[in-house]
Structures are given as C-alpha cells and as structure tokens.
TORVOTI-644680 format. One line per field, with one value per residue (C-alpha): residue number from 1; residue in one letter; chain; z, y, x. Coordinates in Angstrom, 1 decimal, padded with zeros to 4 digits, always signed. Each point is the difference from the previous one (the first is absolute). Last residue first. Example, Ala and Ser with C-alpha at 12.3 -4.5 7.8 and 13.67 -1.06 7.14 Angstrom:
2
resi = 2, 1
resn = S, A
chain = A, A
z = +007.1, +000.7
y = -001.1, -003.4
x = +013.7, -001.4
This chain:
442
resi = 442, 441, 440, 439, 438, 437, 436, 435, 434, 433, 432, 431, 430, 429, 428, 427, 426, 425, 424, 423, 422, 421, 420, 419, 418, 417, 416, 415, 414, 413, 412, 411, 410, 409, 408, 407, 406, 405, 404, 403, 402, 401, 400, 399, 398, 397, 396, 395, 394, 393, 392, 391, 390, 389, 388, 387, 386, 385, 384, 383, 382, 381, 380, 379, 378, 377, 376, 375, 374, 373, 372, 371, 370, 369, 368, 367, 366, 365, 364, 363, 362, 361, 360, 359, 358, 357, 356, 355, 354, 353, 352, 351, 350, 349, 348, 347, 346, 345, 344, 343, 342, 341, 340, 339, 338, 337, 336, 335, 334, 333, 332, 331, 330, 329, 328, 327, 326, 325, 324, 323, 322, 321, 320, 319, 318, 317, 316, 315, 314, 313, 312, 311, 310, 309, 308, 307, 306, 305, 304, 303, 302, 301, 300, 299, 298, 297, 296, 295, 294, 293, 292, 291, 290, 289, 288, 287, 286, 285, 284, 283, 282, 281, 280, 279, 278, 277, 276, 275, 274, 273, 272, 271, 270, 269, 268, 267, 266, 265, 264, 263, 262, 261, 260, 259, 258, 257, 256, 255, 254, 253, 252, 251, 250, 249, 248, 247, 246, 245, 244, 243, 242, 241, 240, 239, 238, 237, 236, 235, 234, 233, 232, 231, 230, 229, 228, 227, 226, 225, 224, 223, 222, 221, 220, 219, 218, 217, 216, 215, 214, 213, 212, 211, 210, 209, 208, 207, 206, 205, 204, 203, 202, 201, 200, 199, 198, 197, 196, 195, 194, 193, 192, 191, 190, 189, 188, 187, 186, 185, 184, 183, 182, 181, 180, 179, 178, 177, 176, 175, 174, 173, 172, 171, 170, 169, 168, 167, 166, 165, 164, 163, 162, 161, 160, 159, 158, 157, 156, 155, 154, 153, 152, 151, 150, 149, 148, 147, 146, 145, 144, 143, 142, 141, 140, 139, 138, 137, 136, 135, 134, 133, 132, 131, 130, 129, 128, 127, 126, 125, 124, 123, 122, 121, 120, 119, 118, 117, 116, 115, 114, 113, 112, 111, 110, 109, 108, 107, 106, 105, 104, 103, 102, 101, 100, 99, 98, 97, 96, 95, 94, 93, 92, 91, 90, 89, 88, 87, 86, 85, 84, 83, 82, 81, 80, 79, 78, 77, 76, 75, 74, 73, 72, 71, 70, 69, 68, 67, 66, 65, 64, 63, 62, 61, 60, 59, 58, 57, 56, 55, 54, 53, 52, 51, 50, 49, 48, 47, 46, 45, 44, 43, 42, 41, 40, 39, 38, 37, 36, 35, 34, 33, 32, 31, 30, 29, 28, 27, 26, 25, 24, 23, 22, 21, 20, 19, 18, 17, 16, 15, 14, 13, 12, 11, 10, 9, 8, 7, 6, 5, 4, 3, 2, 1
resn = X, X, X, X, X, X, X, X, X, X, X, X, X, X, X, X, X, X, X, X, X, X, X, X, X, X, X, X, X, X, X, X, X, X, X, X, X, X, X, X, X, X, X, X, X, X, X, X, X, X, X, X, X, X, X, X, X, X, X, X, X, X, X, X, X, X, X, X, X, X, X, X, X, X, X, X, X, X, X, X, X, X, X, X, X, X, X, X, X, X, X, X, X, X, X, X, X, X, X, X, X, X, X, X, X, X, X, X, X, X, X, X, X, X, X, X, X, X, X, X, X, X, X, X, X, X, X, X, X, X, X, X, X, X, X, X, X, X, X, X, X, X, X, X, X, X, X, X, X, X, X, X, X, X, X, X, X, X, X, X, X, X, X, X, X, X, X, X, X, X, X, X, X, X, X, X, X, X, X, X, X, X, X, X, X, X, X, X, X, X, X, X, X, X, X, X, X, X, X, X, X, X, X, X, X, X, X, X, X, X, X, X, X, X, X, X, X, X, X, X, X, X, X, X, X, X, X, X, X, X, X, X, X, X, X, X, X, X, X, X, X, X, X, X, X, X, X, X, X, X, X, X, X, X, X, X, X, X, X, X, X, X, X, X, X, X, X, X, X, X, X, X, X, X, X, X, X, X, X, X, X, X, X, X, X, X, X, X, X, X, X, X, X, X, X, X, X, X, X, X, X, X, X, X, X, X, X, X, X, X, X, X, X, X, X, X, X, X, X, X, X, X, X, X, X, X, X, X, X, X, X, X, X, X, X, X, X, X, X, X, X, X, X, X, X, X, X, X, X, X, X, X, X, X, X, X, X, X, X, X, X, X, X, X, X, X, X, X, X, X, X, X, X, X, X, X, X, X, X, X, X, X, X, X, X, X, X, X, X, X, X, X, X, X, X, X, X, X, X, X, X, X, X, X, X, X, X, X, X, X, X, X, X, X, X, X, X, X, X, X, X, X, X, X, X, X, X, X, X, X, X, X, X, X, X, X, X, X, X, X, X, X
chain = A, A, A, A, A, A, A, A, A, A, A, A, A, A, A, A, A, A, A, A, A, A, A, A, A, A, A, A, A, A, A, A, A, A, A, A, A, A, A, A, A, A, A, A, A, A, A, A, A, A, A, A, A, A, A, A, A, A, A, A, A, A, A, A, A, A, A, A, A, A, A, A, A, A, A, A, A, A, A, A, A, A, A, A, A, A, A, A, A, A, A, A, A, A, A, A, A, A, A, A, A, A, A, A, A, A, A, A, A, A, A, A, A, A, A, A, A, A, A, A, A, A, A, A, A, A, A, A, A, A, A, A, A, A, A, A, A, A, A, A, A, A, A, A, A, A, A, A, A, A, A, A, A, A, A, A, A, A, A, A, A, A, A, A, A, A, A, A, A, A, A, A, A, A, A, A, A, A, A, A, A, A, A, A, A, A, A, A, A, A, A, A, A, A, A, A, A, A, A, A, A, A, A, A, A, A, A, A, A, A, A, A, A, A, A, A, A, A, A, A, A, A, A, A, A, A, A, A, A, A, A, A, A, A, A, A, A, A, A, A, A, A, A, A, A, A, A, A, A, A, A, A, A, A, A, A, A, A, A, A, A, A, A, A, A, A, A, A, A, A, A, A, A, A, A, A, A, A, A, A, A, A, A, A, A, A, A, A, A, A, A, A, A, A, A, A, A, A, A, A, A, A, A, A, A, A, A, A, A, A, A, A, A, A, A, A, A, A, A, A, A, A, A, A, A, A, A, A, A, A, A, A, A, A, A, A, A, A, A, A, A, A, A, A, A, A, A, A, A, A, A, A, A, A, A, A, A, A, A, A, A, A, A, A, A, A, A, A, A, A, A, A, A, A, A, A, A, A, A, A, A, A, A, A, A, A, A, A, A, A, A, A, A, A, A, A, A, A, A, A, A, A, A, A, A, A, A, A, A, A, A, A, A, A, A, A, A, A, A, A, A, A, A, A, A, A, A, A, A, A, A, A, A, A, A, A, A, A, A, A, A, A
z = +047.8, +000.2, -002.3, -002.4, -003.9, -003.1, -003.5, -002.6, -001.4, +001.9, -002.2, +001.1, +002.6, -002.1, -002.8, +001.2, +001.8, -003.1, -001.9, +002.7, -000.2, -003.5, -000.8, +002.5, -002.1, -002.9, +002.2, +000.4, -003.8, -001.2, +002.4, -001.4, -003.2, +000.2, +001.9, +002.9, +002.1, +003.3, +000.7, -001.6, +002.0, +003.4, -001.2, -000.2, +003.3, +001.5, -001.3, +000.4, +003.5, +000.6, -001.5, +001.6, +003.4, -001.1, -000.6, +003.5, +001.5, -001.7, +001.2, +003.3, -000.2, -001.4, +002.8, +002.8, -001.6, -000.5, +004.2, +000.2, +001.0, -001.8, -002.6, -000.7, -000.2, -001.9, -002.4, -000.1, -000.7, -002.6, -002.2, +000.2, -001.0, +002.3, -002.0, -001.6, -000.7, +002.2, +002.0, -003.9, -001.1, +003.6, -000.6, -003.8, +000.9, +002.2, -001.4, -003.7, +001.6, +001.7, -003.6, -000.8, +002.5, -001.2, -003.5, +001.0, +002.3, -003.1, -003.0, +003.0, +001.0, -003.8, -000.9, +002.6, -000.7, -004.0, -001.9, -001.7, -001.0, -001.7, -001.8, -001.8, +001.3, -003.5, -001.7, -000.3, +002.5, +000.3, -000.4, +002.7, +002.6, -000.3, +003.1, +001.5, -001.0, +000.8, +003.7, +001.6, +002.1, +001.1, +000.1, +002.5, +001.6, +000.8, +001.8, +002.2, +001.0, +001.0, +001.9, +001.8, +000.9, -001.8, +000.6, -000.7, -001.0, -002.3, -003.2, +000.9, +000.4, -002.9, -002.2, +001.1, -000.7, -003.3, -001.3, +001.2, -002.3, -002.7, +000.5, -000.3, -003.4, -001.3, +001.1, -002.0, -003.2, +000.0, +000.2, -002.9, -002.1, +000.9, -000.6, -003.4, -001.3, +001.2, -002.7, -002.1, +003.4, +001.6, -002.4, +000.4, +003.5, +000.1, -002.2, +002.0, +003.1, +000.0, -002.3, +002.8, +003.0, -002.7, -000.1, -001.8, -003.2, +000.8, +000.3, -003.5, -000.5, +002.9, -001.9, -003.6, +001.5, +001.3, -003.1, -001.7, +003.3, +002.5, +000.7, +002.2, +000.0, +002.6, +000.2, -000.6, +001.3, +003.6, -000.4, +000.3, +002.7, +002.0, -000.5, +000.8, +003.5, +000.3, +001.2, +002.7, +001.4, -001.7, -002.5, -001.5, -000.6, +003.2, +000.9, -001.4, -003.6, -001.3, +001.6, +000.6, -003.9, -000.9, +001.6, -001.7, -003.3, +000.5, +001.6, -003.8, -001.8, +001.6, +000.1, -004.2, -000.4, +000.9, -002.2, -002.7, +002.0, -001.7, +001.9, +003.6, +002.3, +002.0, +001.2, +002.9, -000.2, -003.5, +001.2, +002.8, -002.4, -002.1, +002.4, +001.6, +002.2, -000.2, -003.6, +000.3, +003.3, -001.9, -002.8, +001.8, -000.5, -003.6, -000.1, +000.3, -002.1, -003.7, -000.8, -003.1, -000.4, +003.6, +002.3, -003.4, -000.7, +003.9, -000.4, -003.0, +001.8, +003.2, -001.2, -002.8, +003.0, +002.5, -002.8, -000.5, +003.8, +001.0, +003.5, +002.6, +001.4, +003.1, +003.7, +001.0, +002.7, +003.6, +002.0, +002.9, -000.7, -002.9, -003.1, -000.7, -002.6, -003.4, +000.0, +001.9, -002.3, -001.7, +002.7, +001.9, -002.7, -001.8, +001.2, -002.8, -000.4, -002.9, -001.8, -000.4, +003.8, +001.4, -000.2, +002.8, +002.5, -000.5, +003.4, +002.0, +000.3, -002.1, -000.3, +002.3, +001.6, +003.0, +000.3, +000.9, +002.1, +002.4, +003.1, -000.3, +000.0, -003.0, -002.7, -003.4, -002.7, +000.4, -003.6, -000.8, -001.7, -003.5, -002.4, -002.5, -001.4, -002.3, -003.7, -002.3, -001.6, -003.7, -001.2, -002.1, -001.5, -001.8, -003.3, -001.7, -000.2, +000.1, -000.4, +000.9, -002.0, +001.9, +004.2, +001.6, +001.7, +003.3, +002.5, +001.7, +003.6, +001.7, +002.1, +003.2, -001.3, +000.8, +001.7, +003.5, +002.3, +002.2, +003.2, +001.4, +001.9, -001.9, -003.9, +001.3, +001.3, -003.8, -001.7, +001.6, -000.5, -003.4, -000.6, +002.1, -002.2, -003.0, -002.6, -003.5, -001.5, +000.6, -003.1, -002.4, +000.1, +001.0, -002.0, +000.1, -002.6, +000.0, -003.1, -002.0, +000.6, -002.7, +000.7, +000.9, -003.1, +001.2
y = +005.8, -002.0, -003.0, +000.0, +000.8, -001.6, +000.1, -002.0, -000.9, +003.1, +002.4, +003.1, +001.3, -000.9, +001.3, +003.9, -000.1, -000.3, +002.4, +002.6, -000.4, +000.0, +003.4, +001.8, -001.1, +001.6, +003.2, +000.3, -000.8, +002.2, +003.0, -000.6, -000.2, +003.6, +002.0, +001.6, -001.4, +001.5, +000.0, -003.7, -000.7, +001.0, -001.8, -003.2, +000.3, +000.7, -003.2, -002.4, +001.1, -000.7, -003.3, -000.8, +001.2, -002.5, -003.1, +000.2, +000.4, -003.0, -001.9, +001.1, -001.6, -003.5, -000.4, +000.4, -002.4, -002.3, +000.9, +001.8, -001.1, +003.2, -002.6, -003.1, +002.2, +003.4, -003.0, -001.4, +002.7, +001.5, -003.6, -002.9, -003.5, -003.0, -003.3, -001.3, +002.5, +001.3, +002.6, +001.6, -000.2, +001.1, +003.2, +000.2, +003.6, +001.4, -000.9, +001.2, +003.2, +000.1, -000.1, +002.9, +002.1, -000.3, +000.3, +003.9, +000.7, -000.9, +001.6, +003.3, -000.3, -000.3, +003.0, +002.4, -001.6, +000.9, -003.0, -000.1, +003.9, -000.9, -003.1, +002.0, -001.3, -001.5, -000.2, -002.9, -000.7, -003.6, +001.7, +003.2, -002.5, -002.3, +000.8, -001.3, -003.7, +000.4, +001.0, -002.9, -001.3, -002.0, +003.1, +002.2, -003.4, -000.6, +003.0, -000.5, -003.5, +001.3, +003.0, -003.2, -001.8, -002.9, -004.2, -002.0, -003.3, +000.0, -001.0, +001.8, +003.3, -000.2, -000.7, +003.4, +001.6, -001.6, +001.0, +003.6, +000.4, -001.7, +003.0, +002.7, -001.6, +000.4, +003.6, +000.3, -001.8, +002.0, +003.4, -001.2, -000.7, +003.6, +001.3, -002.1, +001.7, -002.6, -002.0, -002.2, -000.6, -000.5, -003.1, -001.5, +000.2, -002.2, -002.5, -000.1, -000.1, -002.5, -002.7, +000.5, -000.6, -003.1, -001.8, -000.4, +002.0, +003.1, -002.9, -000.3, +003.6, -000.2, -003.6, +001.6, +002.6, -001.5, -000.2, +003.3, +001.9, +001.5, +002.9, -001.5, +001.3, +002.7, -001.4, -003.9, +000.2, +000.6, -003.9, -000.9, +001.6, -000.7, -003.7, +000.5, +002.2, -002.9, -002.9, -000.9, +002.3, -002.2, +000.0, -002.9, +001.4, +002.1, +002.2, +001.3, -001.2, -001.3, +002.7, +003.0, -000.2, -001.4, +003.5, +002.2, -002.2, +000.9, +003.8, +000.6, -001.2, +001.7, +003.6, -000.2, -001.0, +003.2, +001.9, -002.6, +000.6, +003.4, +003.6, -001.2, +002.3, -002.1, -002.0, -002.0, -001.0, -000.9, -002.0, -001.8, -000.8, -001.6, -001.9, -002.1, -002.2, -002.7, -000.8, -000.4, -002.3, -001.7, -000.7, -001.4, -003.4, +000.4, +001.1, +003.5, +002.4, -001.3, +002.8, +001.5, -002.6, -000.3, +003.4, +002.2, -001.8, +000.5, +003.5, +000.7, -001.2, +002.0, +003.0, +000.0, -001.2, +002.8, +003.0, -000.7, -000.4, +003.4, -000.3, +000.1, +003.2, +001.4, -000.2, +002.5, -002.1, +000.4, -003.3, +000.4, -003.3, -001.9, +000.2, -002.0, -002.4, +000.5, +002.7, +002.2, +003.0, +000.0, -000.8, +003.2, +002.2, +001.2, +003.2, +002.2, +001.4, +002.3, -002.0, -001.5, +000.5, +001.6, +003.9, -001.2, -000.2, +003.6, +000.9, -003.6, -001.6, -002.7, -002.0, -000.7, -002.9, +002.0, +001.9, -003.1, -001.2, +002.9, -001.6, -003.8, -003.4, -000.8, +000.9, -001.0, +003.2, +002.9, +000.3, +003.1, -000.6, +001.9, -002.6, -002.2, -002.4, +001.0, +000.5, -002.6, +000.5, +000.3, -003.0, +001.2, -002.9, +001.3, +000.7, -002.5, +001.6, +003.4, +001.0, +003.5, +003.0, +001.8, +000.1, -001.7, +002.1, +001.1, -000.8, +003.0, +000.2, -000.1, +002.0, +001.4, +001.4, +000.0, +002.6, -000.5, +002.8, +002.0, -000.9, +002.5, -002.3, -003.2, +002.0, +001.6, -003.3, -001.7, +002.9, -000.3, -003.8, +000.2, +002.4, -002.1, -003.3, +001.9, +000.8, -001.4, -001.1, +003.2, +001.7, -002.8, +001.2, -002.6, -002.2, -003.1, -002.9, -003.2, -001.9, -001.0, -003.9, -002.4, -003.6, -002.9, -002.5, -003.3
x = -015.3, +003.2, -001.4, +002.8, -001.2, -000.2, +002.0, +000.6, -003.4, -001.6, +001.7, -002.1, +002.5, +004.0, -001.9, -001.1, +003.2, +002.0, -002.3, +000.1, +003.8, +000.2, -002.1, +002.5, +002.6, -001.5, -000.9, +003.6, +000.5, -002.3, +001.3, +003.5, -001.0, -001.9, +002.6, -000.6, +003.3, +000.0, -003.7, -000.6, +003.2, -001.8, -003.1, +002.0, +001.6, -003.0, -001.6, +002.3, +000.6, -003.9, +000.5, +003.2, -001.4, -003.4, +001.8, +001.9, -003.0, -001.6, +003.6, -001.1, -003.3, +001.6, +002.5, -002.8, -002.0, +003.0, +000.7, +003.1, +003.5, +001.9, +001.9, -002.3, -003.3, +001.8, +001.3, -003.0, -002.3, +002.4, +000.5, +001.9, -000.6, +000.0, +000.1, -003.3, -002.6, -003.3, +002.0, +000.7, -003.3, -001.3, +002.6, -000.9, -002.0, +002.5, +003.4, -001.6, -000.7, +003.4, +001.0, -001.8, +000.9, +003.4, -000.2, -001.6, +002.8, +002.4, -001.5, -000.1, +003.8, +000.6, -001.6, +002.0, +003.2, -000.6, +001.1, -003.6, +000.7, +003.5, -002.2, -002.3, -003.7, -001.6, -003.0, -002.9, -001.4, +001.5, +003.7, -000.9, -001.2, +002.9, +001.5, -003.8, +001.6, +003.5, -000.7, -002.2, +002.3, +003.4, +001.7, -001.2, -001.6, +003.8, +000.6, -003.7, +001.6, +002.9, -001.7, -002.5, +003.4, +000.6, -001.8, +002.7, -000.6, +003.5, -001.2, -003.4, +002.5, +002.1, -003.2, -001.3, +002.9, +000.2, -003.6, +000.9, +002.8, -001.8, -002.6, +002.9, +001.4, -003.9, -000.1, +003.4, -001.5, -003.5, +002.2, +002.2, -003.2, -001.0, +003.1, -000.2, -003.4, -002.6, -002.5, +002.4, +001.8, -003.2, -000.9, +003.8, -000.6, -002.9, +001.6, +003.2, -001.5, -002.7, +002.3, +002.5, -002.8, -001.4, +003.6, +002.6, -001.5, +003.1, +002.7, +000.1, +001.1, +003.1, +000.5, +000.0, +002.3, +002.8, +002.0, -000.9, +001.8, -002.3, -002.6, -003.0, -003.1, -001.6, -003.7, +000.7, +003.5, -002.0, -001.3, +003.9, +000.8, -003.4, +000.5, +003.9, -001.0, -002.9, +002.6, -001.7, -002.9, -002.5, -002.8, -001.8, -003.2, -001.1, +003.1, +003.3, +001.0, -003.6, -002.4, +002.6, +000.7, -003.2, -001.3, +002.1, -001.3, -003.2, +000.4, +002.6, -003.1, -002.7, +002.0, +001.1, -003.8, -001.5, +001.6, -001.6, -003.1, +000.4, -000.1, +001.4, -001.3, -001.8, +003.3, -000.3, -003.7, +000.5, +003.7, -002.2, -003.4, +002.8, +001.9, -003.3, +002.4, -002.7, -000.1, +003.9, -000.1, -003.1, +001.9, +002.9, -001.1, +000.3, +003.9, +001.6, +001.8, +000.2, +001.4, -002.1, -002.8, -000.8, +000.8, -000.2, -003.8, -000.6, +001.0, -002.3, -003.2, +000.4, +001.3, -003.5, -002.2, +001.6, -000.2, -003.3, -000.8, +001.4, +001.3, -002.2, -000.3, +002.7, -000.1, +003.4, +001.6, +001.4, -000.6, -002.0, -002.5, +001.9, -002.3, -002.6, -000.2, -002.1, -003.0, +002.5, +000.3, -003.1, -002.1, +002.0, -001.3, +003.2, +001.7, +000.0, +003.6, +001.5, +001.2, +003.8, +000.6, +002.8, -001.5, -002.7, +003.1, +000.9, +001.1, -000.6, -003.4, +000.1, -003.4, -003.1, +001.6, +001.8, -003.2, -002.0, +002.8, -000.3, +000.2, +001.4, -002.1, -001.6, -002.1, +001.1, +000.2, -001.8, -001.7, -001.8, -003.2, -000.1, +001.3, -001.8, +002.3, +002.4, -000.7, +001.7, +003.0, +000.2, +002.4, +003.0, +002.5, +003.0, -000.1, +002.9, +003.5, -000.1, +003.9, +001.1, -000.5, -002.3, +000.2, -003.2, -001.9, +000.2, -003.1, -002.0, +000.1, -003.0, -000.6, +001.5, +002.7, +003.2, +002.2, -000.7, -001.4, +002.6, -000.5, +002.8, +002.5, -000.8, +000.2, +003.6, +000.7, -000.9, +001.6, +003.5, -000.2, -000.5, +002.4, +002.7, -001.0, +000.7, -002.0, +001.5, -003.4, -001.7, +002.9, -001.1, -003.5, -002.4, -002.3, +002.0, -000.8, -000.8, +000.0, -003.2, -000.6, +001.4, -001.6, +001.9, -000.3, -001.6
C-alpha cells in the first residue's frame, strides 16, 4: 500500500520570532505574572494554515465533516467526592488566560455527554469533554486495523479482542480534534499502536521481560532513527526491520510520519522516542533487581517513561509546524513535560486494579508512595490524586504564562494542542471500561 503524500507543515511565523531567546521569554512571562497582563492568543478559534504551493499532492487526503457535538448548556462538575471546592477544580483552567489554551472556545458538555461511559476518578482534576466524532472514530478505526494486519502483521487472532478492546481510534480522535484529514489523523494511531506493541511485546503482557530489553529496545529504536553503516552489513540491519511485529510497527508507522513531518519535526519524534526507551530501561533495572525506588525516582523516570512523544506531535497531526528553536525553548519544554506527566499518573490511576490484577508486582504512583511512605493503598492512591492535580494546575499556569510571553499563533495552537491531548487522554483512560475500572475507596 503506497503511503499517502500529506501537504507539508509549514511555520507561520516570521523568521525574526523564531530566534527569541529564552531570557526574552522569561523577561516577558514575569513581567505578564507581576502585572496580569492578558495572554496574547485568542480565544477563538484559530484558523488553520494552508497548505504551502508547489509541493507534492499525492492522492487527496481523506476529509470527513465532523459531526455536531452533543447538546451542551448544563455545566458539568465532574465526579463528586470528597474535598472542598472540587466542583470548581473541575470546571476548567482557572489560571491567567487558561480559556486561551483550548482549540474552541469552551462549551462544557452536558454531564451525560461527558460520562455516559466510565466514571471519572472522584477529585481528580479534568476538563469533561464530548465524545469524540464517531465518523472520524469508524473511519480511524477500520484503516488502523487494515495497517495493524495486512501492513505489519502486528498481532495474531487471539489478540483480536485485546486490539478491539484498546479502542485506538476513538483515543487518537479524542486526542487530536484539530486534525484536518483522518489521514492526519492516522500518523498519531499508527505510531500509539506500535508504541504500544513495543511496551506490550518487549516489556510487559506478551512475552516481555526486564532481561536483555536494552538490545530489544536498541535495535527497535533503528526503526525510527535508521542505521548508517558499511554496504556489507546493511542487508542484515534492513532485514532485521520485519523481525518481529514491535519493528514491523515502528518502521512502517514512521515511514508514514516522515512523509508527513518536516525533518525537525521527524527529529523531534525520534528524541522523544530515545527518552521513552530511557524510561522502559529504568523501569526494567528496577523489577530485575526487586527494588521498589524512592517516590522522586520513581516520578524522574515517569518523566521519561510517558506520554510525551505523542501530544509532541500535535503540530504534525494538525497539520503545520512548531519551528524547532521555539520547541527547544526552556519555558516550552518545562510545560510539554508537566503536561506528559500528569498524564501518565492518569494512566497509573485508572489501570491501578488492572495493574494489581496482573502477574508479578508492577509499579505505579500509588504503590510506590504505599511501599515507600508506609501508607494504607487507599491512603497511597488519594495522595497520588493530589499529586495529579498540582501538576495539572502547574501545567496550566505555566502554559498561560508562555501564551503571555510568546503571542504568536503556532505557539498558542500547539499549547492549546497539547491541551487537546490531555483531556482526550483522560477522556479514554475514564470511559474505556474494557480496560479500565476503578478501586473501591469511595
């Protein structure tokens, strides 16, 4: 199957705002803090580039008209739980310039609408948000299980239901409503898939293992940054590429986004990628050796072992492109990575039965905090809630602070782009009831 030619990215900012410095950036983000200077983007919706002229069309990309939310007009609170003032904790952001993050402006979703699937973790801080759009979910859906069996081969029958289950392409709509073709879309679903037989095969549920997965992981990582070599070792570096279904995964997936990405964007992917391998090892290091770390060690190594490359990738899947000198920027990367974070502790919070449930002790936030501060696992759990919420809420300001410092229109796309993907994430890790359930502490 021919990988389709997607219109490049392309930044929409004047050369001179992509060499501001990290000290400028700074400068203006306490000035805006000390005097409450408003944020710089808009609170609409922003308008998406177009693609540049002269480049190579390929085939017309897939375009599905969304369909109209669900009727909206009852404010939704959330769970209800213990805690004062968790209704206004779940009405949205509520730092300076908050409502600037998101890609619309915001119509809280009827709380039906929201939590028709799952419930949500009483006291967590979240942003309910509509079901994703089910055109865009059937069409994800279908072509990434044609990709995941005719293309790579990635899992056998009995895994089916494992697959069916997982429900990638309502996640990677919910994740990215921006995205302007399902072909966008499909550059996030396939790299999620075969992210996930990575960790899946090499680390956890279907034949992983801690031994020997720094050469697994080694060797799988040539599939997104290839090897350079002499003529007579390449055939086997090349061969080794269909060894298994996680390489298969990789190189065909990043083979599509490469096509798609401009190559800072590609190189971005590849470094986020290095990062989560990094984590994977640490990890391993610690079940080979039945240690249970400290809970800062533990929080270090969910800093890489996380969600980050896939909302990095906002600006690819919709469609334009963050210059990589403002991406570097200090004051950016502190907010991509408080945002991963919270994310991730949402996935330690919502699989934590899954997780209790499974051969082998496996560690997440509530256990760690458990094993290492001798509290009760309901005890454990709550505080790690808390400890998702001050990431949130830091997440938040220090967004809207760059949004002040930095009013340029990529960079408030891709800020409220990777806003987008944390509501979407939570939005699936709550409703997927397949995978998902909760601990009876309430």
């Amino acid at each position: 199957m021919p990988v389709p030619e997607l219109p490049l990215p392309r930044s929409s900012l004047p050369e001179a705002v992509t060499h501001l410095g990290a000290d400028v950036l700074g400068a203006v983000a306490a000035h805006a803090r000390e005097t409450g200077t408003a944020v710089g983007t808009s609170s609409g919706a922003y308008t998406l580039p177009t693609a540049p002229s002269g480049l190579p069309s390929g085939p017309s990309p897939t375009v599905l008209p969304p369909t109209p939310p669900p009727a909206t007009g009852v404010r939704a609170t959330g769970a209800s739980g213990p805690g004062a003032g968790l209704e206004r904790l779940l009405r949205g952001p509520h730092g300076l310039g908050t409502a600037g993050l998101r890609l619309t402006p915001r119509e809280e979703p009827t709380a039906s609408a929201a939590t028709g699937k799952g419930r949500p973790i009483p006291g967590l801080y979240h942003h309910p948000v509509p079901e994703p759009d089910p055109g865009r979910v059937d069409e994800v859906s279908r072509r990434i299980k044609a990709w995941a069996l005719d293309e790579v081969s990635l899992y056998p029958e009995e895994w089916e239901e494992q697959f069916d289950g997982f429900s990638v392409g309502r996640y990677m709509v919910g994740c990215h409503p921006d995205a302007p073709t399902v072909d966008h879309l499909m550059l996030a679903t396939r790299l999620m898939v075969a992210e996930n037989a990575v960790d899946d095969c090499y680390c956890e549920d279907h034949g992983g293992s801690p031994i020997g997965l720094g050469e697994r992981l080694l060797l799988a990582h040539t599939a997104l940054d290839p090897l350079y070599t002499v003529r007579e070792y390449q055939p086997g570096w090349a061969a080794s590429l269909h060894a298994d279904a996680p390489r298969r995964a990789y190189r065909s997936a990043m083979e599509y986004f490469v096509r798609a990405a401009g190559p800072s964007q590609a190189d971005r992917l590849r470094h986020d990628m290095a990062r989560l391998h990094l984590g994977y090892l640490a990890e391993a290091a610690w079940a080979q050796q039945d240690q249970v770390p400290e809970v800062w060690e533990y929080l270090a190594m969910r800093q890489f072992n996380n969600f980050r490359p896939c909302p990095t990738i906002t600006d690819t899947v919709g469609g334009y492109e963050l210059p990589a000198d403002l991406h570097a920027q200090a004051d950016l990367q502190k907010v991509i990575a408080l945002a991963s974070n919270a994310t991730t502790i949402v996935n330690d919070l919502y699989s934590y039965t899954k997780e209790l449930d499974a051969p082998g002790r496996h560690l997440n936030l509530p256990v760690v905090i458990a094993e290492r501060e001798g509290l009760s696992d309901k005890d454990a759990y709550l505080k790690s809630v808390e400890i998702h919420n001050e990431l949130m809420h830091d997440f938040e300001t220090e967004a809207a602070a760059l949004a002040a410092a930095c009013p340029v229109p990529t960079v408030g796309r891709f800020l409220r782009g990777v806003a987008a993907w944390v509501d979407g994430n939570h939005h699936w890790h709550q409703s997927n009831t397949y995978r998902y359930s909760l601990p009876d502490f309430w």
